[in-house]
C-alpha positions, 0 to 999 in steps of 0.5 A: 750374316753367314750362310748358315744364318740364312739356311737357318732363317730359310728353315724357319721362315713358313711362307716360303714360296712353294711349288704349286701341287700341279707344278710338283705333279707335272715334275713327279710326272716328268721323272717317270718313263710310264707317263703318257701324254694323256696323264699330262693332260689330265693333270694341266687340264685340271686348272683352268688358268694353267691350260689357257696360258700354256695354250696361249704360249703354245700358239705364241710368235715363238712356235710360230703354227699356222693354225691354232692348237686347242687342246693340251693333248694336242700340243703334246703331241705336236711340241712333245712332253718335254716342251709341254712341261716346260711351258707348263712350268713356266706359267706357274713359276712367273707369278714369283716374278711378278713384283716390282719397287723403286730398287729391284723389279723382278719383271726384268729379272723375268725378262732376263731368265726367259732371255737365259731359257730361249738361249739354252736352246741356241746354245745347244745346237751349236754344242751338237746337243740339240735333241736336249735342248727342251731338258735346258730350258727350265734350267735357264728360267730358274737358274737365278731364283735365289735372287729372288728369295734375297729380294724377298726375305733380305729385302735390305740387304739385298738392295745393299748388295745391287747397290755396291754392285753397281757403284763398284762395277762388280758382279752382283754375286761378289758383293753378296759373298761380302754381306750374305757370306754365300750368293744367289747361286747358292741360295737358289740350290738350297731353294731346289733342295727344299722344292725337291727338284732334281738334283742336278738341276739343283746343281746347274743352278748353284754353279751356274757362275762357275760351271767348272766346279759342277759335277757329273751329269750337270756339267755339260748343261751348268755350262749351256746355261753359263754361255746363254746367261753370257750371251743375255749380258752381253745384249743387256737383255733383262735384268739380273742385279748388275751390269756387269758382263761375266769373265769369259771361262774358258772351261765353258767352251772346252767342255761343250767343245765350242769355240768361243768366236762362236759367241757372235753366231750364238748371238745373232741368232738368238736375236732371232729367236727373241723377237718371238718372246712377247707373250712369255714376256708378258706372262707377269703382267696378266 
């Protein structure tokens, strides 16, 4: 099967999983500078399930507030748009993560990316880009999501694909090459295409393996996502179809202007940070 076998299966295939309405809004929203924190509340507030998850990650472990936060507009003002957003977006896209069987369960996938989301913020303070660090969030929750389009149109190739993976003791990435003729990288950025995300998005989550090859704005923060999924390997945090830990690129480093010894500080306090994560964790079992 090649690559353009897939796109052509993609195109045909009517139950794509598709953005929820308030989850494309709440993005359309984000890309406008006119949007006010009143028009994103008016727009999560719209769904019920969607504002109560996303309150009750607002008042998670992870912020750690000392008195409750109630209001949706409340919470925008105190985390700000960019964090609103992201947990907004997080509790809508779980649902895709919410599925298991005896060969791939999507919940450790689940566990690694929210691993993956929480790193970025690590990562970017050590790269000085702390200001932006809510911008990387979603890229790290999403970034392996055309595992999950493999998972549920190429089930059995899929499985093939994690089964060499393990028995050769390779990336599960070059064992699709092998039998998709492309990888999950790939996939996920055809995927961001048909969601019409942004395009740099889009490219963050198609090189996220091989962030020297991003291009333009995408670079720094393809690279922010390759050290955080690093870093969530090395602690076997999740699971995103193999076990193996990722060659150590070094271009990486050099263009976040990090030292790569900084991996043990970036680790020890994302430990930290971890501990905080159950009730995001917990978002694909409710």
């Amino acid at each position: 099967m090649s690559y353009n076998d897939i796109l052509k299966q993609l195109q045909i295939i009517d139950e794509l999983p598709t953005l929820p309405t308030i989850v494309a809004k709440v993005l359309e929203m984000a890309n406008s500078e006119n949007t006010t924190a009143n028009d994103l509340n008016k727009i999560i507030s719209q769904d019920q399930a969607l504002t109560s998850k996303t309150l009750k990650l607002v008042n998670s472990a992870y912020y750690g507030f000392p008195r409750t936060v109630k209001k949706i507009r409340e919470a925008v003002v105190i985390l700000g748009f960019n964090a609103v957003k992201n947990l907004a977006l997080s509790v809508s896209i779980c649902e895709l993560f919410n599925k298991a069987d005896a060969d791939f369960d999507r919940r450790t996938l689940w566990k690694h990316s929210v691993g993956v989301a929480v790193a970025t913020g690590v990562v970017a303070k050590h790269a000085k880009m702390a200001n932006e660090a809510e911008d990387f969030f979603v890229s790290g929750l999403i970034h392996d999501i055309g595992l999950i389009i493999l998972d549920q149109y190429f089930h059995d190739d899929f499985i093939k694909c994690i089964k060499e993976a393990s028995s050769r003791n390779i990336p599960i990435e070059i064992a699709e090459k092998e039998i998709f003729g492309t990888d999950h990288a790939m996939i996920g950025k055809k995927m961001a295409e048909i969601w019409k995300l942004p395009s740099k998005l889009g490219n963050v989550i198609g090189f996220h393996h091989q962030p020297q090859y991003a291009y333009g704005e995408s670079k720094k923060e393809t690279s922010i996502i390759y050290i955080a999924d690093l870093v969530c390997k090395l602690k076997h945090f999740g699971f995103d179809g193999d076990s193996v830990i990722p060659k150590l690129r070094k271009e990486p480093f050099i263009i976040l202007n990090i030292e790569k010894d900084q991996i043990k500080h970036i680790s020890k306090e994302l430990d930290l940070e971890l501990k905080k994560v159950d009730d995001f964790l917990k978002l694909v079992e409710e």
